[in-house]
C-alpha angles and dihedrals in degrees: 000000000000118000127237111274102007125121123268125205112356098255089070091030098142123006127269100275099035143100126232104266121260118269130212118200097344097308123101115250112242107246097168117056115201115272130231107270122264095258131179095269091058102039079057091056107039079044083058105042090052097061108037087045100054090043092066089071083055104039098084077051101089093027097063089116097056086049102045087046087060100035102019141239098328091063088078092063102033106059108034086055105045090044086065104031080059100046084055092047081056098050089049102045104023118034087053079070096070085077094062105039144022104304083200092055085047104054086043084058095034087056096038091053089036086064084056106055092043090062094049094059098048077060105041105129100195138025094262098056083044095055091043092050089047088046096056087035091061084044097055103036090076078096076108094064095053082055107061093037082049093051091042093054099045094045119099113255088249098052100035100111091044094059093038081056097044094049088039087054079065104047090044091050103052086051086059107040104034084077084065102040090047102044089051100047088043088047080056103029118023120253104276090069093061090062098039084057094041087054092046082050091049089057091054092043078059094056096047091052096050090042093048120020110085123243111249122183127246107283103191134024104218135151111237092248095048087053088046087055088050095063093064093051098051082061092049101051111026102070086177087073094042085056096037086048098052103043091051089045099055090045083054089046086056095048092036087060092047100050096039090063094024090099092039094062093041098048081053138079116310097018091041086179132171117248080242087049078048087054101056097070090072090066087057086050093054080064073061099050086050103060080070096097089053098053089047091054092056100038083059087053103039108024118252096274099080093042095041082053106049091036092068083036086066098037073054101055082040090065088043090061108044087052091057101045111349093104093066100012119089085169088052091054097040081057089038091052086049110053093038084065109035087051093040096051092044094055094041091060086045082050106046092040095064093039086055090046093056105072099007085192091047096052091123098048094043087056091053088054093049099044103043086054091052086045098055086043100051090047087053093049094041089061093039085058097050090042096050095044091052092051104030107012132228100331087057086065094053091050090053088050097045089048086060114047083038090061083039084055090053097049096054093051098061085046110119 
């Protein structure tokens, strides 16, 4: 079995950045000692921290009215977007860093800042201070992201798409259900007190991180711009992660264009729902996020090809449907919701676990290549979606969504 952070064949012997380590007397010297094992304590932190991480970017999301009732009409635009211009910022400038020093140390900082943040934004007192705090709250919320990369290079080669699964379960599902949490604390409370709790929640994410994650030594000694540069050359030269990031980012481009238009076609005749009714699709999204574990089981087993394929085969079948049925059929979108995201989650942990397996001193940086990617893609979806259901309707969605995971399909089945 392979440790943490060495090397693994030849080809991919030392990270991009680095030197080939000093010898004495003909042996290499040890620069890595083994970590403590990845053991159920800390699959259950870096699982939480994952998810309640990630929610503080959603949880403005349901409470826009509040807001806009307090700062006006450009609060609407202003802090959902800033929340996640700032969360890919993050992605991007921050979770590259985990190559370089203790991830552990990190995700204690990234949640005690985060605090921070969040309290600053439960007292922001104009529009400007608001944006700022759900800038650096977005910033600083790629916590998430140290997570996965963490669980991915402590996990034994055999297991590793089980506990990438298992730690992604919890990031999913604190996306999908933030939205719920937020919107009824906000409904009771106003929305200031959401974000005074999440920031309480974000001190104690820092406990549990510091309580449960293992301490593991600097791997690497790189300058910041050296690591940056690096980036660039992991995308060049590992064709397994462009494949791996585009797949996954035209299956996000897909769900990015449903779920941006799902609340505007069931608000509407027939459906005639409530924005909480809306809502509640998420929480039929979270039996989605669950299935992670499985896919990463059988990825282990089987390799990612056959469960990224039949993942977009089944965003596919989900289009498919909702074109059919999904404009008079709750019963059409409640399958439709299940099977996008069943299909969508599965092929996201094959994808990142043989992405993870390719440069085992490089698994931050690697995360950075494939999420940006799915972040550029999913923004792009989301506004394909819109556009096509203003100027088609729902079936132009569909058609948007079908297009993807099609093209997702394709590219699956080239992969070698």
């Amino acid at each position: 079995m392979r440790r943490a952070g060495l090397p693994g064949r030849r080809a991919n012997a030392y990270p991009l950045g680095t030197r080939s380590p000093p010898t004495s007397r003909g042996r290499p010297v040890r620069l890595i000692p083994r970590a403590r094992p990845l053991d159920g304590k800390a699959r259950f932190g870096l699982t939480l921290i994952a998810g309640g991480a990630v929610a503080n970017i959603y949880y403005n999301q349901p409470l826009l009215g509040l807001i806009v009732a307090e700062f006006g009409e450009r609060a609407a635009l202003w802090v959902p977007t800033t929340a996640l211009v700032g969360y890919g910022l993050g992605i991007v400038g921050l979770v590259p860093l985990g190559d370089a020093l203790p991830r552990r140390r990190l995700i204690v900082l990234q949640c005690l800042a985060m605090a921070f943040a969040l309290l600053g934004v439960g007292l922001s007192g104009n529009l400007l201070s608001l944006a700022i705090a759900h800038l650096l709250v977005g910033m600083l919320a790629s916590a998430a992201q140290q997570a996965v990369p963490f669980a991915a290079e402590l996990a034994p080669d055999a297991s590793r798409g089980r506990v990438v699964g298992q730690v992604m379960t919890g990031l999913l599902s604190g996306i999908l259900l933030a939205r719920t949490a937020s919107g009824f604390i906000g409904a009771h409370l106003g929305w200031r007190p959401v974000f005074l709790i999440a920031s309480a929640v974000a001190l104690a994410m820092a406990g549990i991180a510091a309580a449960t994650l293992p301490h593991t030594p600097q791997t690497q000694r790189l300058r910041y711009r050296a690591l940056m540069i690096s980036i660039v050359g992991l995308a060049k030269t590992q064709p397994v992660l462009r494949t791996a990031a585009l797949s996954q980012g035209l299956l996000f481009a897909g769900f990015n264009a449903f779920w941006a238009t799902l609340a505007l076609l069931v608000e509407a005749p027939p459906f005639g729902l409530t924005a909480a009714g809306a809502g509640l699709f998420g929480v039929i999204g979270v039996c989605g996020a669950f299935v992670a574990p499985l896919s990463g089981r059988f990825a282990d087993r089987s390799g990612a090809k056959p469960v990224v394929l039949g993942g977009s085969l089944m965003v596919a079948l989900s289009f498919v449907i909702l074109w059919a049925a999904g404009a008079w059929s709750l019963v059409a979108i409640t399958i439709g919701v299940l099977l996008i995201d069943i299909g969508m989650n599965g092929a996201l942990i094959a994808n990142q676990t043989r992405a993870y397996a390719l440069v085992p001193g490089a698994r931050g940086r690697i995360n950075t290549v494939l999420f940006t990617t799915i972040f550029v893609f999913a923004a792009l979806g989301a506004y394909a979606g819109s556009q096509a259901f203003l100027l088609v309707g729902w079936p132009g969605v569909c058609a948007v969504g079908l297009t993807c995971s099609a093209l997702a399909v394709l590219v699956a089945l080239r992969d070698r």
